[in-house]
C-alpha positions as CSV (number, residue, x, y, z in Angstrom):
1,X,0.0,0.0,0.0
2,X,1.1,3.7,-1.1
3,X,0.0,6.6,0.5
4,X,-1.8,8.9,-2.2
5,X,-0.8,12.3,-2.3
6,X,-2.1,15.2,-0.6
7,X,-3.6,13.2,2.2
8,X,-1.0,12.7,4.9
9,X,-1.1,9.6,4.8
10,X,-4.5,8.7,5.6
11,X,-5.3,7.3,2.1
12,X,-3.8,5.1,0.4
13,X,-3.6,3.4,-3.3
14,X,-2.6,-0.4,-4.4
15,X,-3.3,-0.9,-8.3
16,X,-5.4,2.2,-9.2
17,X,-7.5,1.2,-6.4
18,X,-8.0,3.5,-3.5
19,X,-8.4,2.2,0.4
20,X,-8.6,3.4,3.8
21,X,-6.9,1.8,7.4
22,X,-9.7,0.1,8.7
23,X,-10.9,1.7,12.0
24,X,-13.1,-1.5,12.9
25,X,-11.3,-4.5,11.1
26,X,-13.1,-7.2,10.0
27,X,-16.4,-5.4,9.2
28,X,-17.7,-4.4,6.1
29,X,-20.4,-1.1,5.6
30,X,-21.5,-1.7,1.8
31,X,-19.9,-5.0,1.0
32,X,-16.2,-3.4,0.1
33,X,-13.2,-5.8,-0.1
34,X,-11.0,-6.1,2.5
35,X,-7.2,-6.5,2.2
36,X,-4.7,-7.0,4.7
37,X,-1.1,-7.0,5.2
38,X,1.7,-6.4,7.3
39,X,-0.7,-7.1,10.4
40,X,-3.2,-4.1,8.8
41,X,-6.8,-4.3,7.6
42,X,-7.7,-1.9,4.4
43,X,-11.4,-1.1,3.0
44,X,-11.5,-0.7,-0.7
45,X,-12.7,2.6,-1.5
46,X,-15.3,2.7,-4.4
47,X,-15.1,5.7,-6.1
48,X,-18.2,4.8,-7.7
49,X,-20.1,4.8,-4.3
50,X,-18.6,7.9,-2.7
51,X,-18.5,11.0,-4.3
52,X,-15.2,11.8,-1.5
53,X,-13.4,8.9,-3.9
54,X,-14.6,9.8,-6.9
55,X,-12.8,13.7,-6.4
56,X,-9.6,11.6,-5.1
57,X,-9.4,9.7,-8.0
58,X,-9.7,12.4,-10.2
59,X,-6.6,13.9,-8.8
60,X,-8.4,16.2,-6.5
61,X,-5.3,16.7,-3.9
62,X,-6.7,19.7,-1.4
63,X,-7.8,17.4,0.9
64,X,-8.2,19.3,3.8
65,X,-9.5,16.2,6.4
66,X,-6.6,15.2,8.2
67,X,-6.3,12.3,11.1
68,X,-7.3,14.9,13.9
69,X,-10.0,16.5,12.3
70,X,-12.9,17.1,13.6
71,X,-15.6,17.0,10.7
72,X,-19.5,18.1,10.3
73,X,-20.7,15.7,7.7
74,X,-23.7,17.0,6.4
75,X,-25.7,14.6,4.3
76,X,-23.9,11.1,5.7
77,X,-26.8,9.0,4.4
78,X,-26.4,5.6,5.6
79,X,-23.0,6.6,6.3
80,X,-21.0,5.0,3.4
81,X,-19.1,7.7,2.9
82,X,-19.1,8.8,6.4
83,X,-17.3,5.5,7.4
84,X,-14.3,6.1,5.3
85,X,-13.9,9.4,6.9
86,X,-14.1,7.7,10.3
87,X,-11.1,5.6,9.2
88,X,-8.9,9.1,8.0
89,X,-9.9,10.7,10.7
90,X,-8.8,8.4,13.7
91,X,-7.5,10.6,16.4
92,X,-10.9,12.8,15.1
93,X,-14.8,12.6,15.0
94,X,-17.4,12.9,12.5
95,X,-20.6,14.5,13.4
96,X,-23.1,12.9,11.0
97,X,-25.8,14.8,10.2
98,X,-28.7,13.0,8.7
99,X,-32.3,14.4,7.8
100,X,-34.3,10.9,6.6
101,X,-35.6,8.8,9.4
102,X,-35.0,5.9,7.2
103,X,-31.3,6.3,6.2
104,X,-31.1,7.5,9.7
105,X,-31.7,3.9,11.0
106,X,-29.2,1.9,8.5
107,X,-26.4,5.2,9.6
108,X,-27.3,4.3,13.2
109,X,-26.2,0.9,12.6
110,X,-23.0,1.7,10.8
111,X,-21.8,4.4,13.8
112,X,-22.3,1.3,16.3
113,X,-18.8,-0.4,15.4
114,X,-16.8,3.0,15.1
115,X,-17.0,5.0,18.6
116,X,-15.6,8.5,16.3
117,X,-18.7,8.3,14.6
118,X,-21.6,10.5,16.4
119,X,-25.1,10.4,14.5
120,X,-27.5,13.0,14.6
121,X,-30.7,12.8,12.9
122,X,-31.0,16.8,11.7
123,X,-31.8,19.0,9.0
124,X,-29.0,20.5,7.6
125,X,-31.1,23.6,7.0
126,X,-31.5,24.4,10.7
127,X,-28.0,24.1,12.4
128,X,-29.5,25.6,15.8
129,X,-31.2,21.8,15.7
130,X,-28.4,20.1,16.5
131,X,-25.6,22.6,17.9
132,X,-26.1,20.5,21.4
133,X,-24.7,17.5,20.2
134,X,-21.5,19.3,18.1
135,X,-18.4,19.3,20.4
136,X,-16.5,21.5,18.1
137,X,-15.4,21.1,14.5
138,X,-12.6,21.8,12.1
139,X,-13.9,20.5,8.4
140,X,-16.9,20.3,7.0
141,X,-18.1,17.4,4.4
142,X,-21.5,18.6,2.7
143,X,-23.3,16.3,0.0
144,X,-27.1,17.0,0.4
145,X,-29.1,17.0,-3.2
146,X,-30.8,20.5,-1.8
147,X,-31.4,23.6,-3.6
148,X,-29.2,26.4,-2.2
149,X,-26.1,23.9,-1.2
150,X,-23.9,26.6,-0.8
151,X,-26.1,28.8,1.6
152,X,-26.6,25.7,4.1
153,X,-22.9,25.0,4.0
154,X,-22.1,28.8,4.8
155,X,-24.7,29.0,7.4
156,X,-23.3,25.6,8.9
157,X,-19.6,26.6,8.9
158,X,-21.2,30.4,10.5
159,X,-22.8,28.6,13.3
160,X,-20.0,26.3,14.5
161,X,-17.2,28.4,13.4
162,X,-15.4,26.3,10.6
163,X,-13.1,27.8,8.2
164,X,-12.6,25.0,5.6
165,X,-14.2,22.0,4.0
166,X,-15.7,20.3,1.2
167,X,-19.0,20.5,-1.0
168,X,-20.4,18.2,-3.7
169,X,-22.4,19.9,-5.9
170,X,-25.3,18.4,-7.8
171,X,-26.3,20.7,-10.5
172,X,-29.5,19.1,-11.2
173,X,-30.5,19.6,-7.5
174,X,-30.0,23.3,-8.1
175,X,-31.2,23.7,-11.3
176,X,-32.4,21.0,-13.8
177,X,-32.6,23.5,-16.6
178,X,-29.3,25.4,-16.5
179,X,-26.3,24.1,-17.6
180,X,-24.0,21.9,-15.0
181,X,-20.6,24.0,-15.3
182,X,-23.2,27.3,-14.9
183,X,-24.6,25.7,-11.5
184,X,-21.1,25.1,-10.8
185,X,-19.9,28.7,-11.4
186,X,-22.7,30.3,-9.7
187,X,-22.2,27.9,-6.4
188,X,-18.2,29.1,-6.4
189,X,-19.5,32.6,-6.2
190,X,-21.9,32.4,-3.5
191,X,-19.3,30.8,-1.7
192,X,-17.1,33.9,-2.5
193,X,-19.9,35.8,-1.2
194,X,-20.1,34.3,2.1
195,X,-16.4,34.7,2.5
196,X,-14.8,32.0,1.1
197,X,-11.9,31.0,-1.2
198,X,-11.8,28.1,-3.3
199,X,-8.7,25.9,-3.1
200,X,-9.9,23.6,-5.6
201,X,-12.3,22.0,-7.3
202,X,-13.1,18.6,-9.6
203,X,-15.6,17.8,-11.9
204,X,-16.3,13.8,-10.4
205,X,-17.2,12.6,-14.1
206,X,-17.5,9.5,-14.7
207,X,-18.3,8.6,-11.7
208,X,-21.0,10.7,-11.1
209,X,-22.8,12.3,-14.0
210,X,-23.4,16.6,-13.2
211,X,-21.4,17.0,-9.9
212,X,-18.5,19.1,-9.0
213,X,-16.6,18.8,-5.6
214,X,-15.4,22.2,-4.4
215,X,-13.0,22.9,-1.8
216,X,-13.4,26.1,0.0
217,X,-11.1,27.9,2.9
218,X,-12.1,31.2,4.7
């Protein structure tokens, strides 16, 4: 295993395939293969199930989670994603903020073998909701298919005070009539607006069709 670049370490890459250190060996979340060696347990990374893998392996490399972080993952779903975040970050948490009761349940399940995982069933819209169970965060992970993405990311990282972290855009979510790289460009600027600089982003063709991953620092 190789550690890919840009990520201290915390991701790594056999083959063209990308994997994380296993926080909870011998358990799978979404039936990934599991590799070991040298005495370590890896989780294949699908980049075609995580939008977070699909920007890595498009060479996005202004990764700004690091193994202490602290992240507000808004949008975690059943917690696919979220899990492979719990493994980066294992000297950090992820909050994981999830708005359907349903997904809720199967992400309740997932945080029960990985003690840095803390689920909170929330809507992203309303921060104040859930501000008492938030111990303090550094990053913030958004992917919620809602209209106006970047103004619940701005009014997230407002409330708990975060200067960094990372969007996926869904242009279709925003606007299924306007053109994706137009959605795109107008979501950079309302980040700009709120006070933010982009450090990067990456279209996340082909692994998802009309999404763009942006990395934004205040």
């Amino acid at each position: 295993m190789n550690p890919l670049d840009g990520t201290d370490g915390t991701v790594f890459t056999e083959n063209g395939h990308l994997y994380t250190l296993s926080l909870s060996p011998g358990s799978r979340v979404y039936g990934e293969r599991l590799v070991r060696t040298d005495g370590l347990e890896f989780r294949e990374w699908n980049p075609n199930r995580s939008k977070l893998a699909a920007y890595l392996k498009n060479g996005g490399r202004a990764f700004p989670i690091k193994k202490d972080s602290r992240v507000l993952y808004l949008g975690a779903s059943s917690g696919t994603t979220a899990s492979h975040v719990s493994d980066i970050v294992s000297d950090g948490r992820v909050y994981c903020v999830e708005f359907a009761p349903r997904m809720f349940r199967d992400l309740v399940g997932t945080c029960a073998l990985r003690p840095n995982m803390i689920p909170i069933l929330g809507d992203a819209l309303n921060p104040s909701e859930y501000g008492f169970a938030i111990g303090g965060v550094d990053v913030i992970y958004s992917d919620v298919a809602q209209k106006r993405h970047a103004g619940i990311v701005s009014d997230n990282a407002d409330a708990f005070g975060v200067d960094k972290g990372m969007m996926a855009v869904k242009a279709r979510s925003e606007d299924t009539t306007a053109e994706p790289r137009e959605v795109f460009r107008m979501t950079e600027e309302r980040l700009r607006g709120r006070g933010f600089a982009i450090a990067e982003t990456k279209n996340l063709e082909p692994y998802e069709n009309a999404h763009e991953m942006i990395v934004f620092e205040r």
